[in-house]
VEXMARFI-336824 format. One line per 5 residues: number of its first residue (from 1); their letters; for each residue x, y, z of N, C-alpha, C. Coordinates in pm, whole numbers. Atoms other than C-alpha are relative to their C-alpha. Layout:
N
NUM> a> X,Y,Z,X,Y,Z,X,Y,Z  ...
END
This chain:
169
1> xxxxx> -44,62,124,12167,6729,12533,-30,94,-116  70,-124,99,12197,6960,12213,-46,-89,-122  70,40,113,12017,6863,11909,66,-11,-155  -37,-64,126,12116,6866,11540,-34,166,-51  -13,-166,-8,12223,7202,11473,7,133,113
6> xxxxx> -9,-95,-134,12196,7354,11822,131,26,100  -135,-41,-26,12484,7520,12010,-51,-4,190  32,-24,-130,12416,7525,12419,94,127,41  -21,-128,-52,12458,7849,12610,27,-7,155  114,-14,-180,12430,7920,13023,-99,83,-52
11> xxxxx> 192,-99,-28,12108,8015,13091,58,108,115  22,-91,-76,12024,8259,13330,15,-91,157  -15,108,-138,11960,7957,13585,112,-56,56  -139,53,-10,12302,7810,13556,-26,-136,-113  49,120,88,12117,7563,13328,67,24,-127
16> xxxxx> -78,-29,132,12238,7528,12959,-161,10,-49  123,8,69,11961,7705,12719,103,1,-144  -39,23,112,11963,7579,12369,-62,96,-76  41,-105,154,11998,7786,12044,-72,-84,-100  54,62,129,11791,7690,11749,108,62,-97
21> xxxxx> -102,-50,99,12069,7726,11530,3,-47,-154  6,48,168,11972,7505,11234,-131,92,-56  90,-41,22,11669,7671,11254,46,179,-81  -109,-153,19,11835,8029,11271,51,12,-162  -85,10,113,12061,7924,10999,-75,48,-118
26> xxxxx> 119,17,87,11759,7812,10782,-64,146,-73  31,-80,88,11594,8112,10766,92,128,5  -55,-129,81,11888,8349,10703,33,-22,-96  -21,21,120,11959,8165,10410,-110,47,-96  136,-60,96,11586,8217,10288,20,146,7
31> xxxxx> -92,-161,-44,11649,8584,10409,48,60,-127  -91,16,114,11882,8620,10180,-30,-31,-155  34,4,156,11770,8485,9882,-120,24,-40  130,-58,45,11470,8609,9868,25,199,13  -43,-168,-14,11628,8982,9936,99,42,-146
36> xxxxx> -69,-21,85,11881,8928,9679,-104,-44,-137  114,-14,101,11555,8846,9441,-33,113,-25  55,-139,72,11431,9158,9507,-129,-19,-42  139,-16,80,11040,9065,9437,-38,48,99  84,-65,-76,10876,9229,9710,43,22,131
41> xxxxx> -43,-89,-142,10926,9451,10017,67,-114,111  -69,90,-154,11102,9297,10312,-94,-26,135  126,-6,-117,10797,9383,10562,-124,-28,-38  134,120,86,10503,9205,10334,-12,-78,17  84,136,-97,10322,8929,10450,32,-119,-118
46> xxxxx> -54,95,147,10432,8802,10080,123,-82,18  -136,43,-48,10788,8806,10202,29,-87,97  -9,48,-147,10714,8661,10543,-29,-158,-65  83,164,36,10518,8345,10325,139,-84,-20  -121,70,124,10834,8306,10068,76,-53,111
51> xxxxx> -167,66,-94,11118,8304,10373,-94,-92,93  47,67,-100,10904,8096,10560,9,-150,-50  14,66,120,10833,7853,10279,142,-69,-47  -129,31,42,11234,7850,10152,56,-19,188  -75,58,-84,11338,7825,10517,-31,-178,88
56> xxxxx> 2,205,-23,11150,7472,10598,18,-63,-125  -123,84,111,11298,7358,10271,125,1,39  -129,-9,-42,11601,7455,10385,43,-98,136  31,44,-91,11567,7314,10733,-35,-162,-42  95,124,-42,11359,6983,10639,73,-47,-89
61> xxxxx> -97,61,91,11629,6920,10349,105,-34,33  -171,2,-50,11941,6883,10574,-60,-141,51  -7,147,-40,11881,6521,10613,121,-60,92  -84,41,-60,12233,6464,10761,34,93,109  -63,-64,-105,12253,6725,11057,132,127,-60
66> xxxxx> -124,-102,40,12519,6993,10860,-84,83,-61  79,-175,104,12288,7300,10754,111,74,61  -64,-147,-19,12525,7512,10914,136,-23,-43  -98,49,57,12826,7378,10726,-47,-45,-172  42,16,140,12623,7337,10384,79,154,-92
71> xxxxx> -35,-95,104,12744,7577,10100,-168,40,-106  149,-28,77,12415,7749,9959,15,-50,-147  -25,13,130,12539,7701,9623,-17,-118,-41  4,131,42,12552,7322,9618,-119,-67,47  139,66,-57,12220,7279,9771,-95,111,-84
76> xxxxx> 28,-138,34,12052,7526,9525,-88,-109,-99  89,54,107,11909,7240,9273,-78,-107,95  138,84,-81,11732,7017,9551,-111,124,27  140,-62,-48,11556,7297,9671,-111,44,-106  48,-26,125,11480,7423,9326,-90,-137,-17
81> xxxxx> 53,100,17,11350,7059,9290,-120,-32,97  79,-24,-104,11162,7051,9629,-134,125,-8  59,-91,23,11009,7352,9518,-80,61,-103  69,-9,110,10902,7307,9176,-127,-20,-2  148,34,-9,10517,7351,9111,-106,-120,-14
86> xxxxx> 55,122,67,10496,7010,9002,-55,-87,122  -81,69,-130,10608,6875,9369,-119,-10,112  100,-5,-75,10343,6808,9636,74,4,98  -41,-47,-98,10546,7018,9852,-42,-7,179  77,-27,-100,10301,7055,10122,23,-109,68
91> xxxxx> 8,155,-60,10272,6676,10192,169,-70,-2  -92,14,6,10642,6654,10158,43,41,144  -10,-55,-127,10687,6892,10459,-57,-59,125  30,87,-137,10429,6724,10706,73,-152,22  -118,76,-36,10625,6420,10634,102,-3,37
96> xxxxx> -108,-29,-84,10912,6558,10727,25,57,160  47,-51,-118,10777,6712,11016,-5,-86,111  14,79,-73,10672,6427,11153,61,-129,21  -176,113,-10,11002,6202,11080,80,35,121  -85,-78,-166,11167,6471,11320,-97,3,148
101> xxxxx> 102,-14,-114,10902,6483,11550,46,-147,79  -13,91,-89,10938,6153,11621,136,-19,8  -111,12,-19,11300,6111,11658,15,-39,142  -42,13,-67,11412,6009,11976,80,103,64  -103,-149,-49,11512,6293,12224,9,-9,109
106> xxxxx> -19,-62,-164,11586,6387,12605,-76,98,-8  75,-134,-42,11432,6772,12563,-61,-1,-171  45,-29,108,11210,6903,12301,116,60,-112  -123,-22,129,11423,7033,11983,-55,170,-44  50,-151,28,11348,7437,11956,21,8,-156
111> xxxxx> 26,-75,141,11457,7444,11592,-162,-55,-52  111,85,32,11164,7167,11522,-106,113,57  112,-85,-7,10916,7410,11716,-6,150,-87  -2,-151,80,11025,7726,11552,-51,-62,-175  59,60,132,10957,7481,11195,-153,2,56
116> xxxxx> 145,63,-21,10624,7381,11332,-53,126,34  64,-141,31,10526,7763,11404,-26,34,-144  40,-27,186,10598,7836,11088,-60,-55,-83  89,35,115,10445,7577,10852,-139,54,94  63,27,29,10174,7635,11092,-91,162,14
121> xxxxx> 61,-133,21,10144,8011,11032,-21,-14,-157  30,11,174,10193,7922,10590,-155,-83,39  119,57,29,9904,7691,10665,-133,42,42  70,-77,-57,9680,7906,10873,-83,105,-28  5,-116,-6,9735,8212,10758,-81,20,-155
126> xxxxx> -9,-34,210,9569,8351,10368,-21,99,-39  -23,-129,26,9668,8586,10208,-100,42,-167  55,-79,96,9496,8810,9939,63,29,-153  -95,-25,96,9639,8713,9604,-47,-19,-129  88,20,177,9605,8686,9212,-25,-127,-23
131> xxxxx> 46,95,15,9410,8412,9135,68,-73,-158  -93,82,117,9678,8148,8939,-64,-69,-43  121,101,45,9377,7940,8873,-104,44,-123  90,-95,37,9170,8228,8689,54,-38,-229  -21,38,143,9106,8141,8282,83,107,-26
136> xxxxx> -77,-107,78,9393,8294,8068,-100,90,-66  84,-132,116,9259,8613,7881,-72,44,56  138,-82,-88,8982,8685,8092,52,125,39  -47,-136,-16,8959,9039,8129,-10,7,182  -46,-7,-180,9010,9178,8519,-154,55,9
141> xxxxx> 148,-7,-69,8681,9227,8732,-6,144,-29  -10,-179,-17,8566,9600,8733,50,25,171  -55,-11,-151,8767,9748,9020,92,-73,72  -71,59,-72,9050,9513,9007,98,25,-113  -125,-56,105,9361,9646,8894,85,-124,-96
146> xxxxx> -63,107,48,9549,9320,8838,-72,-142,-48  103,127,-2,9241,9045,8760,-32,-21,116  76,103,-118,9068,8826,8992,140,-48,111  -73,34,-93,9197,8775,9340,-114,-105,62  93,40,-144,9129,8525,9606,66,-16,128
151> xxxxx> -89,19,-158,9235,8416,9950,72,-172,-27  -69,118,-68,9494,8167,10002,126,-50,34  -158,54,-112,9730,7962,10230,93,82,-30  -78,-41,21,9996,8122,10246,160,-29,-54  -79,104,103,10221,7862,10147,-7,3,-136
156> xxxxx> 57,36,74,10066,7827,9859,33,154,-136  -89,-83,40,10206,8194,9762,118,9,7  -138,7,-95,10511,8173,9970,101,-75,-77  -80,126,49,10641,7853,9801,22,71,-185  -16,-45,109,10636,8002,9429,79,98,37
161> xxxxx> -34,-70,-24,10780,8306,9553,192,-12,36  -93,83,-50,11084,8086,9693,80,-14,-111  25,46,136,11082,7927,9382,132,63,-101  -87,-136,53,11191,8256,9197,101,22,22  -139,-105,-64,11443,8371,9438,112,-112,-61
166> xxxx> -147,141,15,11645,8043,9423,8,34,-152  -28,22,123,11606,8103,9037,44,137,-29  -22,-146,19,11706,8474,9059,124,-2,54  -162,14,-31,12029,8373,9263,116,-18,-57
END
């Protein structure tokens, strides 16, 4: 049985293996708009947060099964909205996570695991960044080019980073 968004193949067995195709989709759209931003290298752990970040928005926002029939353009102010700093993104996502999770299925759903890798490499993972928390004006530590850094989630960079691109598109 294929899933929302998934295309079936032959396998190797004679079996049908399924594509994660919404998944796929998902993050070449992030891909993409975070390349056509232009804020930071393509092989940075920065980059890896952002498309990770804009692709389970992308992904956890197709409420009706058509990400791969969406037009980026007309889905460009939810995510912007989904993504605003205001938004308790985070807790937005495990809810969604676990709406699909439970769904009713025959086989597991590969795009759903390839999502659930990912938030749970943004949530895992932390990265080494400028501290957005740090009093305005304060001068930078001795020995720190850009101010005060600290460690964290990677989401937590990733998702601002997103943010941008969609607003740089």
């Amino acid at each position: 049985m294929l899933h929302r968004g998934q295309e079936g193949t032959p396998g190797a067995d004679g079996g049908e293996l399924t594509v994660p195709m919404a998944w796929l989709y998902a993050e070449y759209i992030a891909d993409e708009l975070l390349r056509t931003g232009d804020l930071m290298p393509p092989t940075s752990f920065e980059f890896r947060a952002g498309r990770d970040a804009l692709a389970l928005t992308v992904f956890l926002s197709d409420t009706d099964g058509e990400l791969s029939g969406i037009r980026v353009v007309s889905q460009l102010e939810t995510w912007l909205s989904l993504t605003a700093y205001d938004q308790p993104w985070q807790d937005w996502v495990r809810e969604r996570m676990a709406e699909l999770a439970a769904e009713p299925t025959d086989t597991p759903s590969p795009d759903l695991a390839l999502a659930a890798d990912a938030w749970r490499w943004l949530e895992e993972t932390e990265l080494l960044a400028p501290d957005l928390d740090a009093v305005p004006g304060g001068g930078p530590v001795v020995g720190e080019e850009d101010g005060p850094k600290v460690w964290t989630p990677a989401w937590r960079l990733g998702l601002p980073l997103g943010h941008l691109a969609i607003h740089l598109f």
